[in-house]
N, C-alpha and C positions, 0 to 999 in steps of 0.2 A: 677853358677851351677843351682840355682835354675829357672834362668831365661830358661836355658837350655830345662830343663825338663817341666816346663809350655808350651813352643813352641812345645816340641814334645806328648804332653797333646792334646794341641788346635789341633795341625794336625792330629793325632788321631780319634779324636773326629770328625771334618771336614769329615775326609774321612769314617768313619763310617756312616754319613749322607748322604755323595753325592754317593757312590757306589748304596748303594741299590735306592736312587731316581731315578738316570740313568735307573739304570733296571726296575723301575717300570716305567717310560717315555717310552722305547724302546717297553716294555709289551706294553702300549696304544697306540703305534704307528703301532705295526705291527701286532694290533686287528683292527685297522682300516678296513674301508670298500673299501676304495680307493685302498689302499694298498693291499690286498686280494683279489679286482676284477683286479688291473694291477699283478700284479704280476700272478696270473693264464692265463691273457691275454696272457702275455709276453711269458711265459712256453708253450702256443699253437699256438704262434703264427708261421707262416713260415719262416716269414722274418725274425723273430729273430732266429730261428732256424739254419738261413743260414749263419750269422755272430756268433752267439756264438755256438752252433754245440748243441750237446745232454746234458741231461741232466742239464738242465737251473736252476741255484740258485743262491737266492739272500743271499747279504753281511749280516753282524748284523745291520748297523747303517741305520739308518730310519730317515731323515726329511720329518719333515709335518707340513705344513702352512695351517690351517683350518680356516674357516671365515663365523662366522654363521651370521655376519651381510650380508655377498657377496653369501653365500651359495654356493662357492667356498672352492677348496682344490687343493694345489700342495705337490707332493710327490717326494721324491730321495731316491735313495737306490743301492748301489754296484750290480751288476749282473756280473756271472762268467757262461760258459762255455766249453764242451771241447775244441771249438777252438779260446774262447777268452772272455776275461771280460772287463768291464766298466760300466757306472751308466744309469740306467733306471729314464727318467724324465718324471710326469706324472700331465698334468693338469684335474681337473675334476667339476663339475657343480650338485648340489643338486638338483632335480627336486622330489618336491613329495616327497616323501619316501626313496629315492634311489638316488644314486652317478651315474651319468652319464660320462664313461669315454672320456674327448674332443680328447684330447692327450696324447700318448705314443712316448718318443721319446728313442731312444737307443745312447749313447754318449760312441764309444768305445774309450778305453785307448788310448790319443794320435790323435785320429779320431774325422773327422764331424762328426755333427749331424746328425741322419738315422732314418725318423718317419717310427712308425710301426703301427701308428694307427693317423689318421688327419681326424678328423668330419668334416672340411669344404673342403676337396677334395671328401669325400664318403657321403655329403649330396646333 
């Protein structure tokens, strides 16, 4: 019994700390700059316009691989919509001040990869 109630103590507890960490994680990830320069990209973009239709948004869950030694960053994130969803991938390059986006790629559900933005074909 009492071994009982100590375990649902600890899980308790556990989850009292990991809930709100997430969300202050997910808070830092989609304050990001990467993150809020593709994702505006994406939402104006045509091409992606023409695979996921209007009104373009992104999921809740946000990866981000930042690297201040590389001064690099990759980003992932759910995108939906009206005529269809799947994950927005996005490499990008710190230059200066600023996040330079390299790549946007759109990877819909099920589907190849569809770049919507490739710096070494439009340089």
């Amino acid at each position: 019994m009492k071994r009982s109630i100590l375990l649902k103590s600890l899980l308790t507890g556990f989850a009292i700390l990991l809930i709100p960490s997430i969300g202050v994680m997910q808070w830092v990830t989609h304050s990001h700059p990467v993150y809020k320069k593709s994702l505006h990209w994406t939402q104006q973009s045509p091409i992606a316009a023409r695979y996921l239709g209007s009104e373009i948004e992104p999921g809740w869950w946000v990866t981000l691989k930042s690297s201040r030694h590389t001064l690099t960053a990759n980003v992932e994130y759910a995108i939906r919509g009206s005529r269809g969803e799947g994950e927005i991938l996005v490499s990008a390059r710190k230059v200066g001040d600023d996040w330079r986006l390299n790549h946007i790629w759109y990877r819909p559900n099920g589907g190849r990869i569809i770049a919507l933005l490739d710096r070494r074909k439009n340089s």
